[in-house]
C-alpha positions in Angstrom: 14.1 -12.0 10.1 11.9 -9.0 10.7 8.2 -9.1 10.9 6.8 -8.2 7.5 3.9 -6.3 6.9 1.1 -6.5 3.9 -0.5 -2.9 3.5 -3.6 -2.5 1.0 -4.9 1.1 -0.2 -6.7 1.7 -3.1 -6.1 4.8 -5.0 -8.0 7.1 -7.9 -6.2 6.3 -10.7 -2.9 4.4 -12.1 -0.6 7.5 -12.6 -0.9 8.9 -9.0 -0.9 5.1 -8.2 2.6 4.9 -10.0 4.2 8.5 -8.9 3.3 7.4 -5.1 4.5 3.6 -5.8 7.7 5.2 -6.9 8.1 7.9 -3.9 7.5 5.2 -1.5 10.0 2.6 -2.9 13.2 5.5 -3.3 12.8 6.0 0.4 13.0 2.4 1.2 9.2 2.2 2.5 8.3 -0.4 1.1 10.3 -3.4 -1.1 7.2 -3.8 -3.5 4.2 -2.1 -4.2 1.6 -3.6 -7.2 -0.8 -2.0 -8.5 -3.4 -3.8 -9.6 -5.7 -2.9 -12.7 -8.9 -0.9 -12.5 -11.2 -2.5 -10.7 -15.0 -1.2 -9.4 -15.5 -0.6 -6.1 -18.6 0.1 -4.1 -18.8 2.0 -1.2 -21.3 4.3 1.5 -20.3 7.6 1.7 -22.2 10.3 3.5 -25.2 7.9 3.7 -25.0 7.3 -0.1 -23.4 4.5 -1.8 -21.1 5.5 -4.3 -19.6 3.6 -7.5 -16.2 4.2 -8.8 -13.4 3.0 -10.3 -10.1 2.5 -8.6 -6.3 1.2 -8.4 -5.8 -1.6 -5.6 -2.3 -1.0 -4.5 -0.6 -4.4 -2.1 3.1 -3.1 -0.7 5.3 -5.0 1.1 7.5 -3.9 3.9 8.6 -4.4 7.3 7.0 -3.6 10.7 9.4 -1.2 11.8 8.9 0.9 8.5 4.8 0.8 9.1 4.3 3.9 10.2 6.8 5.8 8.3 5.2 4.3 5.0 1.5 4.5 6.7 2.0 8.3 7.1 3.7 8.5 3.8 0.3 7.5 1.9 -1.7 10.0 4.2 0.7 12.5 2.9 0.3 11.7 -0.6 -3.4 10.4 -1.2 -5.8 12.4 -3.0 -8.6 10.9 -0.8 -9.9 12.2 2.7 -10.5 9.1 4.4 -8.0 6.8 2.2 -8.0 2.7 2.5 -5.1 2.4 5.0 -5.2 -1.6 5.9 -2.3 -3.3 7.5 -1.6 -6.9 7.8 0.6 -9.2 9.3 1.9 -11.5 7.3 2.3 -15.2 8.9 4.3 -16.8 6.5 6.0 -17.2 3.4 9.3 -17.8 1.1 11.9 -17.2 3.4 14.3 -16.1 0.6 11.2 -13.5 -0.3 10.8 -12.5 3.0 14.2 -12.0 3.4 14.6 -10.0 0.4 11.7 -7.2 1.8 13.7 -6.7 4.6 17.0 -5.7 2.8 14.9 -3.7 0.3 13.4 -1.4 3.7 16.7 -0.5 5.2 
């Protein structure tokens, strides 16, 4: 079984959320992506803290396809300095883990 991978971003809004969810899932990227509901995040920027609403976005895939999906969301994201956050995931249903890693080939 490959080692799969958790990746959190956040994006702007729901319908760039959903056009980038469905870019990365036709190339095999990722095997999942949610998108979670709107959600209020607070943030510095430029020595300022900023308020704004955003999309939390979870997607699932395997190591080997990290960097190929990573540079995928730079490509696509709206944002300058975008949430890019990639973690290892320890553990889980083996028949779910199993099915992220046919769904990345």
């Amino acid at each position: 079984m490959a080692d799969i991978i958790l990746l959190l971003t956040t994006w702007p809004d729901e319908l760039s959320a959903r056009k980038t969810a469905a870019i990365l899932l036709n190339k095999n990227l990722a095997a999942c992506v949610n998108i979670l509901p709107k959600m209020l995040s607070m943030y510095k920027w430029d020595g300022e803290i900023q308020t704004e609403t955003e999309h939390q976005m979870l997607l699932k895939t395997t190591a080997d396809r990290t960097q190929k999906l990573k540079q995928a969301i730079l490509d696509n994201h709206p944002y300058e300095c975008p949430e890019v956050l990639i973690l290892s995931v320890t553990g889980g249903s083996e028949e779910y883990l199993n099915w992220i890693t046919g769904n990345t080939k």
